[in-house]
C-alpha positions in Angstrom: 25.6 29.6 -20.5 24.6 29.3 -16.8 21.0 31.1 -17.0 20.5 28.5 -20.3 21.6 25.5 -18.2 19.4 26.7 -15.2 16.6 27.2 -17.8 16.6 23.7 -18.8 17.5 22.4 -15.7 14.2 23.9 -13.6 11.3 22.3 -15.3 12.6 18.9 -14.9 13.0 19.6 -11.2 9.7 21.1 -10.8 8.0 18.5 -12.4 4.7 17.3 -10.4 5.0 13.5 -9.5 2.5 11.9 -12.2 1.7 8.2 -13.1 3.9 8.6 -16.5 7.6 7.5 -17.0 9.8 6.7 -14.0 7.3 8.1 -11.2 4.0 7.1 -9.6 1.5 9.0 -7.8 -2.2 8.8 -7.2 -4.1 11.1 -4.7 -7.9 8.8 -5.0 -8.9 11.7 -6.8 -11.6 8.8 -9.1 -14.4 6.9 -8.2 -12.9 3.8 -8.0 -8.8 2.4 -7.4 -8.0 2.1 -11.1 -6.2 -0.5 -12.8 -3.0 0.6 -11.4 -3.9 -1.2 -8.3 -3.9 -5.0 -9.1 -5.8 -7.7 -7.1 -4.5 -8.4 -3.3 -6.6 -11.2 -2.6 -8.6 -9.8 -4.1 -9.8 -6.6 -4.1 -13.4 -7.9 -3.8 -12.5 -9.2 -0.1 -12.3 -5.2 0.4 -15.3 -3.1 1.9 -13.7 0.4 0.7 -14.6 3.6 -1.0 -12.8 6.2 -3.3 -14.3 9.8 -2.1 -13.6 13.2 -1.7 -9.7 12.1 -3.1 -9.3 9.6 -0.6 -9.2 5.8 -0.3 -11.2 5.0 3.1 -11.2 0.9 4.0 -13.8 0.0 6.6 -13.6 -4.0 6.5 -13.3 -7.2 4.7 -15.7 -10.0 3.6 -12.9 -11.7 1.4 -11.4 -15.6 2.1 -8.6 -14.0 4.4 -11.6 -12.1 6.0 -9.5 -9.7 8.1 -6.5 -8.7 5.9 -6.4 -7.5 2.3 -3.8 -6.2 0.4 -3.7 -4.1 -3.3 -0.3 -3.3 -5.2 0.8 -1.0 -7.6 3.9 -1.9 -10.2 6.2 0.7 -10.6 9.4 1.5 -12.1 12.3 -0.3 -10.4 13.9 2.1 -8.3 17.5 1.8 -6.5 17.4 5.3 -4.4 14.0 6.2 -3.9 11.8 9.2 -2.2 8.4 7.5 -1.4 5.5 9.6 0.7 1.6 8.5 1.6 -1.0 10.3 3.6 -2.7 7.6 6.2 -5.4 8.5 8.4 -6.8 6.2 11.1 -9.9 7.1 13.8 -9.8 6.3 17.6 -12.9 4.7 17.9 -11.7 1.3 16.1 -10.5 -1.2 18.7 -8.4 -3.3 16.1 -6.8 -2.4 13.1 -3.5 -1.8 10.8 -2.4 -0.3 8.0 1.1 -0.8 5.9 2.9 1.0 3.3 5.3 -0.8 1.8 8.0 -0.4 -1.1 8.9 -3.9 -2.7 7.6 -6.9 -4.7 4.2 -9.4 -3.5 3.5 -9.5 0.0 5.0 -6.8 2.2 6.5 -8.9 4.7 8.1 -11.2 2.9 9.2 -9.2 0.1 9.5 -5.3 1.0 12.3 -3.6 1.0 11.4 -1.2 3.2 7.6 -0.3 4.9 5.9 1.6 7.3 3.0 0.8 9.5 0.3 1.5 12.0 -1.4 -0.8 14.6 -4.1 -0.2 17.1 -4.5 -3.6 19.5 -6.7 -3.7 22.8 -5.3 -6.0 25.3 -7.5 -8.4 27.7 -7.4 -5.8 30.5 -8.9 -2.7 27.9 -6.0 -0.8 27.3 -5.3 0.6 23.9 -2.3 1.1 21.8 -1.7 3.1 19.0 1.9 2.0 17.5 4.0 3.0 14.0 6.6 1.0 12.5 9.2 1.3 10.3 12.1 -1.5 8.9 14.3 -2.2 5.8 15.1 -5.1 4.5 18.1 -6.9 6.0 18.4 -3.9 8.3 17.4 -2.3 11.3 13.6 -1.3 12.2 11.6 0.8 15.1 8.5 1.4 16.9 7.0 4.2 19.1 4.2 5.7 20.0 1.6 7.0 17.2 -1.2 9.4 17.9 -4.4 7.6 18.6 -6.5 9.5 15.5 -5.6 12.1 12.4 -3.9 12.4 9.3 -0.2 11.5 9.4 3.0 11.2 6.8 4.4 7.9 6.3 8.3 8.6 4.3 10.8 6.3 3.1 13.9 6.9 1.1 17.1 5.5 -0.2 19.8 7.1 -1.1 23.1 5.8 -1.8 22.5 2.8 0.4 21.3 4.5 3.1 17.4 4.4 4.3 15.8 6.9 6.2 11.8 6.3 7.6 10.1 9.6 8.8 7.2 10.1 10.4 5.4 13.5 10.0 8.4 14.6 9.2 10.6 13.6 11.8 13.4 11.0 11.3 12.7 8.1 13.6 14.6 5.6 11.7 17.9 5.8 9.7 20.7 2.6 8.2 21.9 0.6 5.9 19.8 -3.3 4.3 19.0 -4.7 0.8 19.7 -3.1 -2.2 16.9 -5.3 -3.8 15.3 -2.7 -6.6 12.0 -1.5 -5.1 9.2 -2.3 -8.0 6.1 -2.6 -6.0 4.1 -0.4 -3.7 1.8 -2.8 -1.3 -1.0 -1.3 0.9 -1.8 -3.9 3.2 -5.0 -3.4 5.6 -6.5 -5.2 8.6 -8.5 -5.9 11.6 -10.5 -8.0 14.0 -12.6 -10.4 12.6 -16.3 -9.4 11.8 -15.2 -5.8 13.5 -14.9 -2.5 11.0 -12.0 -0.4 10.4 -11.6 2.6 9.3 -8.2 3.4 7.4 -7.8 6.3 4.7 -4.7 6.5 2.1 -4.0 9.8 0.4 -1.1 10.9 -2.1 0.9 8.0 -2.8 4.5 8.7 -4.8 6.6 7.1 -5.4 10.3 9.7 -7.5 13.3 8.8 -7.8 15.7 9.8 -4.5 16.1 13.5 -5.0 20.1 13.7 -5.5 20.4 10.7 -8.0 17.2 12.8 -10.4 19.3 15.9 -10.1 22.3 13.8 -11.1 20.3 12.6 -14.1 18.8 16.0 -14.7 22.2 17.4 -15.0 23.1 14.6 -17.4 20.3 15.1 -19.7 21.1 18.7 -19.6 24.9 18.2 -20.8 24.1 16.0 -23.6 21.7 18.6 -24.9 24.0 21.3 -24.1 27.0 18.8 -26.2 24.8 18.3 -29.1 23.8 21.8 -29.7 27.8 22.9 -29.9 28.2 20.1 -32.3 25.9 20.8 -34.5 
């Protein structure tokens, strides 16, 4: 009976995060966003490309002419495991870059995001910060590397957030239990300056103890219905 139950049990665990059912992911891998992503304000405002399985932003021409924003409706989650590749270059004096897990705009309405921000001050000096907060809870900055490809992370599980970066946990408590339904990927910069901000490999799964706990579930009512038959 155990080898059956772990039979059943592996697939659903092993299955790849895809746009179907309760999970989102995207990794650019088109030519364009897709209708997934709906209008920001709008998209058109948005000097970006879709290559090589990457979204790459390098300005904005829209009414808001230095911000934009695209969003993606997903299923609403309680506990949540969300994970994006960013990238961002030195060279840029200027320029930001959100991930956020919520509904509209992502500081009015996220539950929880993550973001980086270069700034030059009047005296030259440049910054390279990341962020992280939850909603009605705590949040963080520190230091970010000036250039690369990072991990942005954000989960909640039983109440409880956690925000990694690259892997390390630089933010951890407790804030709204709002349903996250919305991933927002906010980008901007100095006026008439570029940018250059890349997105990889968004998803968006269900918090990894409460999909085992529905796995198992799933696995006893077809276990059940097989003795009754």
């Amino acid at each position: 009976m155990m080898k059956r139950y772990l039979t059943f049990l592996l697939p659903l665990v092993l299955v790849p995060a895809t746009g179907a059912g309760q999970r989102f992911f995207d990794d650019f891998d088109g030519e364009d966003l897709g209708g997934h992503w709906s209008d920001g304000n709008p998209k058109g405002g948005m000097i970006y490309s879709v290559h090589d399985s990457l979204l790459e932003v390098y300005g904005f021409t829209g009414f808001f002419g230095v911000r934009e924003w695209i969003t993606a409706r997903i299923h609403p989650f309680d506990d949540f495991d969300m994970r994006a590749r960013v990238g961002w270059t030195a060279e840029v004096p200027r320029e930001a870059l959100t991930v956020a897990l919520g509904g509209g705009f992502p500081n009015d309405a996220a539950v929880a995001l993550m973001g980086f921000v270069r700034e030059t001050n009047g005296g030259g000096v440049r910054t390279s910060r990341v962020a992280a907060l939850f909603r009605d809870g705590p949040r963080v900055d520190i230091d970010a590397p000036a250039s690369g490809f990072h991990t942005f992370r954000l989960t909640r599980s039983a109440g409880v957030f956690s925000a990694y970066f690259n892997d390390q946990l630089i933010l951890q408590g407790t804030g709204s239990d709002m349903p996250a339904d919305t991933i927002v990927l906010h980008f901007s910069g100095s006026p008439r300056q570029p940018v250059d901000l890349m997105v990889d490999r968004v998803s968006v799964v269900p918090e990894p103890a409460s999909f085992l706990a529905g796995a198992g579930f799933l696995t006893w009512l077809r276990i059940r219905s097989r003795r009754t038959r």
